[in-house]
N, C-alpha and C positions, 0 to 999 in steps of 0.2 A: 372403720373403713366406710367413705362413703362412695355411692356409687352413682352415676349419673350418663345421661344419654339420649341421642337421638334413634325415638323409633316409626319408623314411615312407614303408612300402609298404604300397600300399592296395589294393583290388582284390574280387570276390564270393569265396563260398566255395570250396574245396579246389581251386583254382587251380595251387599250391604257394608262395603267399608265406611260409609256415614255412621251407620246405625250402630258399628261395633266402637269408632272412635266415640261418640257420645256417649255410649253405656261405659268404657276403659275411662272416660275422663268425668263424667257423671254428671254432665249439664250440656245441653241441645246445642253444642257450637256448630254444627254441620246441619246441613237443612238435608230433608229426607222427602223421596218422593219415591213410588212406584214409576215413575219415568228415568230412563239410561240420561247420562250426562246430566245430572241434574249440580252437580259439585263443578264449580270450574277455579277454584282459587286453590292454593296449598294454606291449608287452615291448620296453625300448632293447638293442642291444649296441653296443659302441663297439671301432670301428679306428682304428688310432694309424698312420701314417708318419713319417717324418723332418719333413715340410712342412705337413701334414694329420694331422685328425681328422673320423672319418667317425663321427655317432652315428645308426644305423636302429636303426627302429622297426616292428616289427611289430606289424600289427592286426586286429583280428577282422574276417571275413569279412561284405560289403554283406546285410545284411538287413531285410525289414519287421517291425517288434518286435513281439512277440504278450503282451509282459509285462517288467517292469519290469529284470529281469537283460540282456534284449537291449535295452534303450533305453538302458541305461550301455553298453552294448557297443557302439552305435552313437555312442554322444558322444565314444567313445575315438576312431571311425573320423572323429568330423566334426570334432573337435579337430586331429588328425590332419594335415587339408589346412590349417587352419588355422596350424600355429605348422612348416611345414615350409620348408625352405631347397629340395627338391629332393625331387616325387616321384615314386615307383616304381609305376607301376600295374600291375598284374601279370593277366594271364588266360591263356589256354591255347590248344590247334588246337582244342577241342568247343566253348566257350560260344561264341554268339552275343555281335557286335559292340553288339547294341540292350539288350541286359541293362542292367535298371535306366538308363536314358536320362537321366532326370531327375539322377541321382548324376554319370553322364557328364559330362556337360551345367556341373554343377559343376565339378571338378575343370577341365574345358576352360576353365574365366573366373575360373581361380584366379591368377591370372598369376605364378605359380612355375615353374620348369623342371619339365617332363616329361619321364619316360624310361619307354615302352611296352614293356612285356615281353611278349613271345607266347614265353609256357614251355612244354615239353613239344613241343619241335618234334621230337622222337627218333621221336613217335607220328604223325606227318603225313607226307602226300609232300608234295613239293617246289612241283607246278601249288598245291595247297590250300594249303600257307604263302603263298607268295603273291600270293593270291587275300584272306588274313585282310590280308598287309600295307598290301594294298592297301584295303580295307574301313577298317583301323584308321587309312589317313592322312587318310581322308574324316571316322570321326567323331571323330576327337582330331585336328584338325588343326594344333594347338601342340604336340605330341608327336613326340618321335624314338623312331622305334621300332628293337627291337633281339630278332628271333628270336633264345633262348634255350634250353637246358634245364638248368635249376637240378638236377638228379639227375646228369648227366651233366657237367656244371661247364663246357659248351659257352657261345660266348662271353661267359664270366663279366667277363673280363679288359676285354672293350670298355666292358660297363658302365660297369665301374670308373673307368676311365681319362675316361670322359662324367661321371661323379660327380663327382670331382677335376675337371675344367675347370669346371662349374659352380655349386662352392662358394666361396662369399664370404671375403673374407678375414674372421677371425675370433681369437678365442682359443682356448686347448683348455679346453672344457668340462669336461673332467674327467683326473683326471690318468692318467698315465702306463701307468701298471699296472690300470686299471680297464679292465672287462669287462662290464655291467651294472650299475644299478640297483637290482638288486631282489635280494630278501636270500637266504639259500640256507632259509631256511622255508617263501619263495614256493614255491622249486625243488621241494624237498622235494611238497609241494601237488600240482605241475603232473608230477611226474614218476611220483607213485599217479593222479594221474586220466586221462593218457596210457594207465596200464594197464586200464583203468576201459574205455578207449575198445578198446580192443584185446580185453579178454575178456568181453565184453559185446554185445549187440545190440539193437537195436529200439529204443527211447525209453533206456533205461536209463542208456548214459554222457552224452545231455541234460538228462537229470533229477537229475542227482548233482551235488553239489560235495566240495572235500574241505578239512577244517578242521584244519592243525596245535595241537594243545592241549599239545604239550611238545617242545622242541627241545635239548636238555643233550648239550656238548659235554665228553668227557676227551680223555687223551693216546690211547688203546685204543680209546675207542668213542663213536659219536653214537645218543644214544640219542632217537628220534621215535613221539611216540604221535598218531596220527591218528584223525578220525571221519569218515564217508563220511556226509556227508547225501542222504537219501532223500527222492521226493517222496511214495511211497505205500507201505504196509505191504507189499505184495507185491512191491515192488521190492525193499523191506529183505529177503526171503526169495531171493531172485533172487541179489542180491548174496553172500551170504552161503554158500547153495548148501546141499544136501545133502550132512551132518556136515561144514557148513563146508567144504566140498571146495574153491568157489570163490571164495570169501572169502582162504582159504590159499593158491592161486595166483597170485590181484593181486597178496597181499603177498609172495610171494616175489619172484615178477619186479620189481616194486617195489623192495625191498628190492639185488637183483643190480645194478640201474641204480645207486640212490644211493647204492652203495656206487661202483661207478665213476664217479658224476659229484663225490664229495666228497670222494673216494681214502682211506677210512677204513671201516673196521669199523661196523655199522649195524645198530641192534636197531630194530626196526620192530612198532608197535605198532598192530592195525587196529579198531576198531567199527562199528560201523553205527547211524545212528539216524535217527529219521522225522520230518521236517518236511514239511508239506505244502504250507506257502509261502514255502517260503523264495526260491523267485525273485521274489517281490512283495513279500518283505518290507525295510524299508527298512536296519533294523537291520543285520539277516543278511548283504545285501550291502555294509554298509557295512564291516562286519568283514571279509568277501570280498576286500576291495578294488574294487569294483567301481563303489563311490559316494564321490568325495573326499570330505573334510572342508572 
């Protein structure tokens, strides 16, 4: 019997549902930061066993939209519970059980298996985890829950092993040797704007997207010219930095990852340029990815 299936994790911001899809799938397709909102795509990775294929999905973090970019971000998250075989809610020992109630409230009347992740128990005593477990069986009472820390790969393995019992039997969705979906341009994108989040502060890496405008593969070298879209002129001077000082360390650090995530030689090419709505605009994010066709 084989078994096969879609599983979504869903969950508010900086929870660690990045950090737990990467360790479940075992290579960096989700970019990671100590900043809320840092994920804004719906990113599959797929695990293969002898009997099973497990395809998660990670999602961008529950929010009220304040403009057209986080309301496709939200459709990613409510599609999400929609087309899921099995999913992963993910929070932490700090957020409050009543966060977003109404979203809660959903997901409880989705009649899909649930698996409640209380991650980051590394940073809790023992009386306060379960004091949440016990809170979290009150308000997901269709959910099994399972203290976790996804940093520490503490038990990962039960998950797992509750995923595989409750996956339907199925076909493999995708074959054998696949790993994602999404292309290594996306990558490419997500692994400049990861840096974006990292050397940056304040509004700046919510305000930016990053647009590949050339991807040419040789035997030697991948050559990627990028633009960093800006929301406002002074941002584009932010980014960019004095003689370019910080503009040239994104791309280096940039540059050092995609070399390791595409195990090739990487000429890396950076601009800057000023849109000022580009998160409203319909076009910008459709090219984004952010708005299907």
């Amino acid at each position: 019997m084989f078994k096969s299936g879609f599983v979504n994790i869903l969950g508010n911001p900086n929870v660690g549902k990045s950090t737990l899809m990467n360790v479940m799938v075992g290579e960096n397709l989700s970019i990671i930061t100590s900043k809320a909102q840092t994920t804004r795509h719906r990113i599959l990775g797929v695990v293969n066993g002898d009997d099973y294929q497990i395809v998660f999905s990670d999602t961008p973090g529950i929010l009220k939209p304040a403009y057209r970019l986080q309301e496709s971000m939200m459709r990613f998250v409510y599609s999400a519970i929609g087309d899921a075989d099995v999913i992963l809610y993910v929070t932490d020992t700090v957020e409050k059980a009543d966060k977003h109630a109404e979203f809660l409230e959903r997901i409880n009347n989705c009649g899909r298996p649930i698996l409640l992740l209380i991650n980051k128990i590394d940073l809790s005593t023992q009386d306060r985890l379960e004091a949440l477990v016990e809170e979290w069986k009150q308000r997901l009472p269709s959910a099994t829950v399972f203290p976790v820390s996804a940093l520490q790969k503490f038990n990962l393995e039960a998950v797992r092993s509750s995923i595989i019992e409750h996956l339907p039997e199925g076909p493999r969705y995708y074959e054998g040797d696949t790993l994602t979906d999404r292309s290594l341009r996306f990558f490419a994108s997500e692994i400049i704007r990861e840096k974006i989040f990292l050397n940056y502060r304040k509004e700046i890496p919510y305000s930016v997207e990053v647009g590949i405008e050339e991807f040419k593969e040789s035997p030697t070298l991948i050559r990627i010219e990028a633009v960093i879209y800006a929301a406002r002129e002074s941002q584009k001077g932010i980014l960019i930095g004095n003689k370019g000082l910080a503009l040239k360390k994104t791309g280096s650090d940039a540059r050092q990852d995609l070399e390791n995530f595409l195990r090739s030689k990487v000429y890396l090419g950076l601009r800057v340029k000023v849109d000022p709505d580009w998160r409203n605009n319909l076009t910008q994010l459709k090219r984004f990815g952010y708005i299907q066709e």
